[in-house]
Every structure is written in C-alpha cells, then in structure tokens.
C-alpha positions in Angstrom: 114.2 155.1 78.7 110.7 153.0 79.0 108.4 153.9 76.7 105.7 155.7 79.2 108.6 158.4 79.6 109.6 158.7 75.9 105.9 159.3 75.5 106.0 161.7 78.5 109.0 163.4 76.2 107.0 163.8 73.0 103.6 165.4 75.4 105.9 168.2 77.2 108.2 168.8 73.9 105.0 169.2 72.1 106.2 166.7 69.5 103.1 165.3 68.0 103.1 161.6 66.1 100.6 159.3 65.3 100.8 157.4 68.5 100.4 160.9 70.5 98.0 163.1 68.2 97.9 166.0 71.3 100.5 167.6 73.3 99.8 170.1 76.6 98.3 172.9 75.8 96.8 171.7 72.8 93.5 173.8 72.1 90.9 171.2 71.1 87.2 171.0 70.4 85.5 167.5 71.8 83.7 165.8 69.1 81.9 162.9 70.7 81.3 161.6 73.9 79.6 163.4 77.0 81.3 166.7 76.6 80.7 166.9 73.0 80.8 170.4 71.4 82.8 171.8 74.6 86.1 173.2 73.8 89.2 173.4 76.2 92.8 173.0 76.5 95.0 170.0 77.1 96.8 169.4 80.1 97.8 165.9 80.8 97.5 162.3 79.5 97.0 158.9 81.0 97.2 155.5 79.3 94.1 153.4 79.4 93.4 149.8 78.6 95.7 150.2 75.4 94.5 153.7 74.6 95.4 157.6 75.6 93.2 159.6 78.0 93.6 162.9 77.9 92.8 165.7 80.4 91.3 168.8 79.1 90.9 172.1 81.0 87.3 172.9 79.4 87.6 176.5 78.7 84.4 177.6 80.4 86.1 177.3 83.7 84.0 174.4 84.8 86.7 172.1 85.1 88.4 169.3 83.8 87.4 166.3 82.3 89.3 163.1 80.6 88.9 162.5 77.0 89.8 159.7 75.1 92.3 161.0 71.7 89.2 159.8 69.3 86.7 162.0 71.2 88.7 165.5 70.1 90.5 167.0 67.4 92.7 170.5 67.3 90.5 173.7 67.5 91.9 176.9 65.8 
C-alpha cells in the first residue's frame, strides 16, 4: 500500500495521528489565514508541497475552501 492510500485509510476511518490531525467530517474552526474565524466541516485532503490541505465545507453554505492543517483546530 503507498503511503498516499494508507493516509487515505486513516482520513475515511477517522483515525487521527500526528501526521493527519483531521479526518472527514471533522467540525473545525479556522484560526488564521483568509477564512479566519469561519467555522465548517471537513471533507477532503490534498498533499501540498510537503504539507496537508484540507477542504472544509464552511458551514454558512458559502462554499468550500482549502485550508492548510496549521490554519484550523477541532471546534466543539
């Protein structure tokens, strides 16, 4: 198994590590970046230059946006 599908494994099992800090349908507040203080759900991942994207459904309805893992943490 390469690794981009044993990380596609962890994100659809919802099995959370420290290499993959958000799983789909994570509820997350963004913390930094353009879309600070928005809140949303996850719903996919990409890898980027070394780093996780992630795509949040922003709960407002307005659509979704790509956020890098440092740029959110879980909401309650």
């Amino acid at each position: 198994m390469s690794y981009k599908n044993a990380i596609e494994d962890q994100f659809y099992n919802e099995n959370r590590s420290n290499t993959l800090p958000f799983v789909i349908n994570d509820a997350v507040k963004i913390v930094a970046g353009e879309f600070t203080n928005r809140f949303g759900s996850v719903v996919s991942f990409n890898q980027q230059d070394g780093y996780l994207e992630f795509v949040v459904e922003l709960g407002d309805g307005s659509g979704d946006v790509k956020v890098k893992a440092t740029e959110m943490q879980l909401s309650n």
